[in-house]
C-alpha positions in Angstrom: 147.6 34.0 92.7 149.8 37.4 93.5 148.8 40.0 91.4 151.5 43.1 90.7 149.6 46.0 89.9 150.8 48.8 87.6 153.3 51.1 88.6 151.8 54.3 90.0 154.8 56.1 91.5 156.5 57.5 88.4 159.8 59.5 87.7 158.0 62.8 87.5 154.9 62.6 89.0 152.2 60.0 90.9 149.5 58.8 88.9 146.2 60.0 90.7 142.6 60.3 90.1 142.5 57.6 87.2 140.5 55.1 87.6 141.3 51.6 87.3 140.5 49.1 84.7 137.2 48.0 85.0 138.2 44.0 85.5 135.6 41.4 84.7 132.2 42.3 84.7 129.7 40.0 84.1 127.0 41.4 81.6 124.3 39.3 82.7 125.0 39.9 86.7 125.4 43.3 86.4 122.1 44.4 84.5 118.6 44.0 85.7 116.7 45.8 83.1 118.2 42.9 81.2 116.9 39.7 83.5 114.2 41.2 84.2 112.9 41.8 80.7 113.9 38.4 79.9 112.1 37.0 82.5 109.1 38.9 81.6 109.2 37.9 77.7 110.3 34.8 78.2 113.8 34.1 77.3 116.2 31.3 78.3 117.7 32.4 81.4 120.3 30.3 81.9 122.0 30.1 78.6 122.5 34.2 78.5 124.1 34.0 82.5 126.5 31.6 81.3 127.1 33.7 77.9 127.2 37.4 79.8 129.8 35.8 82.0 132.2 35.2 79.8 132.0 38.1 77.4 132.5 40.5 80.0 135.9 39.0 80.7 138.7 41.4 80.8 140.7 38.9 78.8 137.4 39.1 76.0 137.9 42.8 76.3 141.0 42.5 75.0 140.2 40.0 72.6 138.0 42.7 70.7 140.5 45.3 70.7 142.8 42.7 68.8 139.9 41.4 66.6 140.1 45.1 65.7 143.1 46.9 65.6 144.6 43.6 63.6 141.5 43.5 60.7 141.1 40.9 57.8 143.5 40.2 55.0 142.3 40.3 51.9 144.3 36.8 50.1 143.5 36.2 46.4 146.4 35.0 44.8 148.8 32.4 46.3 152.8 32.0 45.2 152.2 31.0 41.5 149.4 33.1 41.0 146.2 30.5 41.4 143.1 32.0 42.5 142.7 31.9 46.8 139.5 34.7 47.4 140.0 33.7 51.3 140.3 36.4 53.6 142.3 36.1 57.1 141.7 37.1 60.3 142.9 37.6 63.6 143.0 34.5 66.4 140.9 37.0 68.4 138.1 36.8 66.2 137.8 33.3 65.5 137.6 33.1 69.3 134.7 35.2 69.7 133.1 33.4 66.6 133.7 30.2 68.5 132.5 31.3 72.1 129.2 32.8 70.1 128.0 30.0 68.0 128.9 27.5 71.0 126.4 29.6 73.2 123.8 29.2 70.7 123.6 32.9 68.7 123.0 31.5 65.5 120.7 28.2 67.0 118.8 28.8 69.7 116.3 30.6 68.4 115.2 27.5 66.2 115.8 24.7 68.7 111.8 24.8 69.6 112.7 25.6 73.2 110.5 28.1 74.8 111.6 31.7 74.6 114.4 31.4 71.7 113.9 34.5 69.7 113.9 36.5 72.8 117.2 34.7 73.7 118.7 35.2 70.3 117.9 38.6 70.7 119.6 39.4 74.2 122.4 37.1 72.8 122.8 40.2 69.9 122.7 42.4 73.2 124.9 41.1 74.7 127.9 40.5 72.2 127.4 43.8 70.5 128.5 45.6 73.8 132.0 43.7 73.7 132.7 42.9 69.9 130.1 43.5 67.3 131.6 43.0 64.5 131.3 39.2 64.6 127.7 39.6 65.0 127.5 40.2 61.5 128.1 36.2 60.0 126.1 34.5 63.0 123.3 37.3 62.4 122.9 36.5 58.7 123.1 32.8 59.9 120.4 32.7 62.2 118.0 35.0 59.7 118.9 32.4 56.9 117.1 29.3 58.3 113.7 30.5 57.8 114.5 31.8 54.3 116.2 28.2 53.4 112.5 26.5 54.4 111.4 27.2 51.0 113.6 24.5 49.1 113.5 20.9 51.4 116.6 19.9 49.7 118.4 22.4 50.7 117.3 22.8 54.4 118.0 18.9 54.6 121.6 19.8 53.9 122.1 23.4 55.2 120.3 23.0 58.3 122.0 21.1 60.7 125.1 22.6 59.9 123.6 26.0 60.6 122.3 25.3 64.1 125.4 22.8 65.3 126.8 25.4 67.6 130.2 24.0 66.3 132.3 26.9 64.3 134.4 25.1 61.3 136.2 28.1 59.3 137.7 24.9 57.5 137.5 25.4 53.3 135.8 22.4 52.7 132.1 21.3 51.4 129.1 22.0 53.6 128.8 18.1 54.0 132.3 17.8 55.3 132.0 20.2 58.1 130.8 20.2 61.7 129.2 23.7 61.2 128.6 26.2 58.8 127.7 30.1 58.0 125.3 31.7 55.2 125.9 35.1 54.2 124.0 37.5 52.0 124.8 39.6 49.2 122.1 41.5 47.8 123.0 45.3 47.0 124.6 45.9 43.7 125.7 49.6 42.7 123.0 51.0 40.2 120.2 49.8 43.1 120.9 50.0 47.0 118.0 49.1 48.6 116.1 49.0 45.2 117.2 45.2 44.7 114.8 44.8 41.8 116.7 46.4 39.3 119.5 43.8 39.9 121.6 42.9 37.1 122.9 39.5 38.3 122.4 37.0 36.2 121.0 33.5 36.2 121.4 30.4 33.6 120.6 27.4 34.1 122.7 24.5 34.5 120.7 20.7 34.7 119.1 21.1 38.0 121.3 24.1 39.2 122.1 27.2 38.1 125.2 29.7 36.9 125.0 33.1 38.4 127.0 36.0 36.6 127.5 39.4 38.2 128.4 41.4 40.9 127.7 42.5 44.6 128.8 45.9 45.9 128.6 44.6 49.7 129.0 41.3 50.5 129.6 41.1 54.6 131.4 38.3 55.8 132.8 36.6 52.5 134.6 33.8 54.3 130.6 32.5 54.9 130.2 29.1 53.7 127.1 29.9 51.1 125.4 33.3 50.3 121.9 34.2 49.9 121.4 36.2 46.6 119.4 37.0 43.9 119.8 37.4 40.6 117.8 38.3 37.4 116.7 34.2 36.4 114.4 34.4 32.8 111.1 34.1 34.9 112.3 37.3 37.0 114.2 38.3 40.0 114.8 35.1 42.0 116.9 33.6 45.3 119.5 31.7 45.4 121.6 29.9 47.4 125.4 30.4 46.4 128.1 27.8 47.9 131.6 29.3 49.0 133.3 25.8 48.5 132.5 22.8 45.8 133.6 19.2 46.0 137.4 19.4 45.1 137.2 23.2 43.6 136.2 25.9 44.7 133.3 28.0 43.8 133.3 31.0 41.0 133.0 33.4 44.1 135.7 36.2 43.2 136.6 38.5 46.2 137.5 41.9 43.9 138.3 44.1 47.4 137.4 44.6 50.8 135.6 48.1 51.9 137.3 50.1 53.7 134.7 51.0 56.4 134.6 53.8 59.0 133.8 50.7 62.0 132.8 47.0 62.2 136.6 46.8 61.4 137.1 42.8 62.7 134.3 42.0 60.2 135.5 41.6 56.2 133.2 42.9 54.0 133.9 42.6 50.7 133.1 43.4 46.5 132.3 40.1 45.0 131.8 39.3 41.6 130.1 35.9 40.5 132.1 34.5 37.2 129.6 31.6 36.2 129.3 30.9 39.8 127.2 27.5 40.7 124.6 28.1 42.4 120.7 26.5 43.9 117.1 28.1 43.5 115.3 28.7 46.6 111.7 29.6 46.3 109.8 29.5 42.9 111.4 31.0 39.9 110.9 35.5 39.5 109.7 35.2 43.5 113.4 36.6 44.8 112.0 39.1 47.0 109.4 37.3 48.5 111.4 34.5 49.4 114.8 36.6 51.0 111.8 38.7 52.8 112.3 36.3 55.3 115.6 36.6 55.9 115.9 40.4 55.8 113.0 40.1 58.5 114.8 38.6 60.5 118.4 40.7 60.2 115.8 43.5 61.1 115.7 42.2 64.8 119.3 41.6 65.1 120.1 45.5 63.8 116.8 46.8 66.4 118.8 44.6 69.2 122.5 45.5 68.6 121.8 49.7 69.3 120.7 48.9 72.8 124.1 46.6 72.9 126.4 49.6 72.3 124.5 51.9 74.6 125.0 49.6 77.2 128.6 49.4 76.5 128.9 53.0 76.1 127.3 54.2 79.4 129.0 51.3 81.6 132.0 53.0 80.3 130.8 56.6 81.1 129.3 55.4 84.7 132.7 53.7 85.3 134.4 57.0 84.8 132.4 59.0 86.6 132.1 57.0 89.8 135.9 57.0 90.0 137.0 60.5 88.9 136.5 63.6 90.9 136.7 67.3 89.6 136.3 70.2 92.2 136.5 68.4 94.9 133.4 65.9 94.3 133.3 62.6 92.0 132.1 63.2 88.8 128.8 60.7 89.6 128.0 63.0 92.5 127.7 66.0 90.7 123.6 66.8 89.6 124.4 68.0 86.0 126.8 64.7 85.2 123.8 63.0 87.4 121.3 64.7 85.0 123.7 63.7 82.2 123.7 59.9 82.3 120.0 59.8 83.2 118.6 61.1 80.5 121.0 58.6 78.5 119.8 55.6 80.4 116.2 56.2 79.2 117.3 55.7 76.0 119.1 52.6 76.7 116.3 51.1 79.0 113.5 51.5 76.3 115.6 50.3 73.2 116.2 47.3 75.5 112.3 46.6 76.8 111.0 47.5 73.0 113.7 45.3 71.6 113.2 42.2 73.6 109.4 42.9 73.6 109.5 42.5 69.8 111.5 39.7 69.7 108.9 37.7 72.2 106.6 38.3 68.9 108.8 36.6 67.1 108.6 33.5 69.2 104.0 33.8 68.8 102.7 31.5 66.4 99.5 33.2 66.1 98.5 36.2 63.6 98.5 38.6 65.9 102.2 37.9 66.6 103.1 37.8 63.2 101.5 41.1 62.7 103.2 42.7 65.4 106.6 41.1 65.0 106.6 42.8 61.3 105.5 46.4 62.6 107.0 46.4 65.7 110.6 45.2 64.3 110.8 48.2 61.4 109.5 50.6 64.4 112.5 49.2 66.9 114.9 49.9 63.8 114.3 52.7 63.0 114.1 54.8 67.4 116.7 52.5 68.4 119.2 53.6 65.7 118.2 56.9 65.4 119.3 57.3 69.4 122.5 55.1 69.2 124.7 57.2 67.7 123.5 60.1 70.2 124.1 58.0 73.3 127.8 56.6 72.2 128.6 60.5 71.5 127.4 61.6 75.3 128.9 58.7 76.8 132.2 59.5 75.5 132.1 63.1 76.2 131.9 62.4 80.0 135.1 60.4 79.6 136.6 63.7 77.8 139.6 63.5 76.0 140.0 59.7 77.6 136.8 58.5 75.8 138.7 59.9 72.1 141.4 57.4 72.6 141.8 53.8 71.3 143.0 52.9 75.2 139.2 52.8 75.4 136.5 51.4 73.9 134.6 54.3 73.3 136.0 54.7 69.2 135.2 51.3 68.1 132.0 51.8 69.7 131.3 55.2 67.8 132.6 53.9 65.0 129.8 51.0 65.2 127.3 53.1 66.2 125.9 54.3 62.6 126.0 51.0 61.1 123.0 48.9 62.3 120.9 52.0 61.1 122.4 51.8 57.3 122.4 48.3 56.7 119.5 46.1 55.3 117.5 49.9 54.8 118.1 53.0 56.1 116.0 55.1 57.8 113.8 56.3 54.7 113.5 53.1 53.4 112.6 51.4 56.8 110.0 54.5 57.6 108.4 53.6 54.0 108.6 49.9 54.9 106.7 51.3 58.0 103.7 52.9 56.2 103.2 50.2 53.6 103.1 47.5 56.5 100.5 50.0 57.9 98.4 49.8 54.1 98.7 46.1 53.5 97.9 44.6 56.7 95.3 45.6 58.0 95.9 43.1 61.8 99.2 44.9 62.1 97.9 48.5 62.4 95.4 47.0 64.7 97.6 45.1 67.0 100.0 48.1 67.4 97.4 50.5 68.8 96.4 47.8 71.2 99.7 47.4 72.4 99.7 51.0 72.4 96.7 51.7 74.5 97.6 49.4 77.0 99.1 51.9 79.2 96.3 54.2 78.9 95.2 55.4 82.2 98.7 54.9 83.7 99.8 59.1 82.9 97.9 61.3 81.8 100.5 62.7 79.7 100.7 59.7 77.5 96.7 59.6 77.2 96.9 63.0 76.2 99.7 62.2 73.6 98.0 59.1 72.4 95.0 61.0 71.7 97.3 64.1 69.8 98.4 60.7 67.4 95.4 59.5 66.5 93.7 63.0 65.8 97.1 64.4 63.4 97.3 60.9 61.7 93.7 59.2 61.7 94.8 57.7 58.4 98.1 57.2 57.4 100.6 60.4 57.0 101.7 61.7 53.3 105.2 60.6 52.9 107.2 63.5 54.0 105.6 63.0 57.4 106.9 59.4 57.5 109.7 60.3 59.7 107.6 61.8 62.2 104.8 59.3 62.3 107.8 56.4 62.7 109.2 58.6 65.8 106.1 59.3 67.7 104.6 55.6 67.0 107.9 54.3 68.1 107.8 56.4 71.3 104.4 55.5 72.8 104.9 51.8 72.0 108.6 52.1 73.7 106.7 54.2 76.7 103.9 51.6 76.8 106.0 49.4 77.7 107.9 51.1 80.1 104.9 52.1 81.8 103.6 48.6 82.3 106.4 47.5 83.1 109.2 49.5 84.0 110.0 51.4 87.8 107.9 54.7 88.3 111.1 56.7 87.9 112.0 55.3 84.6 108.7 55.4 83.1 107.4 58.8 84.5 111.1 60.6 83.0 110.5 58.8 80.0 107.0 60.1 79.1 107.9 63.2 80.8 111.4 63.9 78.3 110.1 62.1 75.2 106.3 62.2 75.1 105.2 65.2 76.7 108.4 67.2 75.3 109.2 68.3 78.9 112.8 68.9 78.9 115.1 70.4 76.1 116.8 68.8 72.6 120.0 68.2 74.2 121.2 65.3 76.5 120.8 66.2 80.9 118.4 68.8 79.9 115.5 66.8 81.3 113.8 68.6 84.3 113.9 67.4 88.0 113.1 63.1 88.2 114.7 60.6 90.2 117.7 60.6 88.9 119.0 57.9 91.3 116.3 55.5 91.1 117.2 55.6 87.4 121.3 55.4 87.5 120.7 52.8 90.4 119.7 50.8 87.3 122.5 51.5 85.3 125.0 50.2 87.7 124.2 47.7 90.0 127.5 47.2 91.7 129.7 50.6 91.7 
């Protein structure tokens, strides 16, 4: 097929040292810290080729920036003024939203094939470095089955749709549809993250229930059922919530949508329930414990997606460097922009190994997995985020004043980059979650510090800062040191890993930068290491 390329010979000058559009690229082809961390915990090979594939399209590419620049409208009323509370949105996204669920996102990770946790999780990867915002539905999806377990009924009925891999964005009862997605709405404005002082209310109804109230965030509104909770007369408890009834709709009233700084093809929304029908899950006044399960499981999703966006932030940088030159070199040759993008690949190759290291826990069946799964998840969060919006900020410096422009994708992914680190608990409340996982169970403090130790003997820097740990925290810190003690445990479990199994140049200018503080606070200021062993990984084909 004859392709005409852009004009480059314009009326006043020639367009020169620009480089090119970056064409497909296949996500899954063109990363091996990816396949081989798969490969090592055990994921499904074959399913995230075919997905990395197509999302690194060009055409997908261009998909997101439609999915975002054209965002959802907000529809409540129609021509004679009868209640709609649907929200519209952009081909684009229902496209990526098909193409997801169809690969599995939401289902694989409950199909009881090997390795479908970790594949969920490089799934999250994966989409979040071409359009995250979508995430968000299939996400809540996924981290709903194991919450829904608690009611039979309601699994009976919910479940298959949930794990179809067929997306219906019909308006029609969960029994009439070939798929479905659950939602959450939890936060309400006196509480945040303190969701037992909800003021939601529950009556109930024969064997249901009416729910009166409202949410302040409710992500994803066009779901087909939410996850809530709501103050029943035993005490806080979950519920499931149905968008769409048999010949009505639901009491589900859409009062706005937010007006957010990123995640912009994503609606979320302030809902109010007005007597709206709704199903107990779990036993009556146990809301918390039962949602726990969801919320667990968001919390791999928002460890997963930060590693995503660096990704998609330093292919971007790489790409401009190795086709731009200033002073007579290309940027990529130059040691200080070499220096530069190294030191920002750590941070991307150790959210990826501790990320998809975690989510093989979540595929163990024994204790010790459990254990882990529940530390090692908050500790994930709470690095990985901290480091994301860092990474997207460097990244988009080397592009200059190119990487400040929407021509890019280096805003949407700035824009995105705070947000996995607010929502479901931000970093306080993640670093408390931390330290009473630590108090409460016993096995998970225990199976930590032998993942830890490990890679003792390996470098005697991390010996030496694994023995520093232990000796300033032999119990667990006061709270103001919560931070601190969530950094450093964070950092030796990331470099454990990395040292076991990770190239010598990655893991020795890991330990080196971030354990044994050899190097300076900002990004390239990182000492003399193999810088191209490390950028070698970063771009396997330029």
């Amino acid at each position: 097929m004859t392709r005409s390329d852009p004009r480059a010979d314009l009326a006043t000058h020639e367009v020169q040292n620009q480089p090119g559009e970056r064409g497909d690229v296949d996500l899954w082809q063109t990363d091996a810290p990816l396949r081989e961390a798969v490969a090592r915990e055990g994921g499904q090979a074959g399913a995230l080729a075919d997905y990395g594939g197509v999302l690194g399209a060009a055409a997908m590419r261009e998909a997101a920036r439609d999915a975002n620049r054209f965002t959802p409208e907000l529809r409540l009323f129609d021509s004679g003024g009868r209640r709609l509370d649907e929200v519209r949105y952009h081909p684009s996204y229902h496209r990526f939203m098909e193409t997801s669920l169809g690969a599995g996102y939401a289902a694989v990770a409950w199909e009881r094939l090997p390795g479908g946790h970790v594949t969920h999780a490089a799934m999250v990867y994966l989409a979040s470095q071409v359009e995250p915002g979508h995430c968000c539905p299939m996400t809540m999806t996924y981290a709903a089955v194991p919450a829904l377990s608690a009611s039979d009924d309601l699994a009976g009925k919910w479940r298959p749709k949930l794990l179809s891999r067929q997306y219906d964005p019909s308006l029609r009862p969960v029994a009439e549809k070939s798929g479905a997605t659950l939602g959450m709405a939890m936060t309400e404005k006196q509480g945040g993250s303190d969701v037992r002082t909800n003021t939601t209310r529950a009556v109930a109804d024969g064997e249901a229930w009416r729910l009166t109230g409202h949410k302040w965030f409710c992500s994803a509104p066009m779901s087909d059922g939410f996850l809530t909770l709501a103050q029943a007369p035993a005490g806080l408890t979950c519920f499931l919530v149905p968008r769409w009834l048999e010949g009505e709709r639901n009491r589900v009233q859409i009062m706005r949508l937010k007006d957010k700084l990123g995640n912009c093809s994503n609606a979320s929304a302030e809902i109010e329930f007005d007597r709206a029908l709704a199903y107990g899950i779990g036993g009556e006044g146990q809301g918390v414990r039962t949602i726990i399960e969801m919320v667990h499981h968001t919390r791999l999703d928002t460890a997963m997606a930060p590693a995503g966006l660096m990704r998609a932030a330093l292919g971007e940088a790489h790409h401009w460097a190795a086709h731009r030159t200033a002073f007579q070199r290309r940027l990529i040759d130059q040691p200080l922009m070499r220096a530069v993008l190294a030191d920002l690949a750590l941070d991307w190759e150790g959210a990826l190994a501790l990320g998809l290291r975690v989510a093989r826990a979540f595929d163990g069946q024994g204790p010790e997995d459990r254990a882990f799964a529940r530390i090692g998840v908050a500790l994930a969060k709470y690095l990985s985020n901290r480091r994301c919006p860092i990474v997207v900020f460097e990244a988009m410096e080397v592009m200059g004043g190119m990487g400040y422009v929407e021509d890019t994708p280096m805003p949407m992914l700035y824009r995105e980059a705070p947000l996995n680190g607010i929502w479901e608990g931000a970093g306080n409340v993640i670093c408390l979650d931390i330290l009473r996982t630590l108090a409460r169970e016993p096995l998970a403090a225990e199976v930590l510090l032998v993942e830890i130790r490990s890679a003792v003997g390996a470098d005697r820097r991390f010996d030496a800062a694994v023995k520093d740990h232990l000796s300033r925290w032999p119990v667990l810190p006061p709270e103001a040191e919560a931070r601190w003690f969530a950094e450093r445990s964070a950092l030796l479990l990331t470099a454990s890993i990395l040292l076991r199994h990770a190239p010598p140049a990655v893991a020795e200018a890991f330990v080196a930068t971030r354990i044994a503080g050899e190097g300076g606070r900002t990004t390239g200021a990182i000492g003399k290491h193999d810088v191209t062993a490390i950028l070698a990984r970063l771009a396997d084909r330029d």
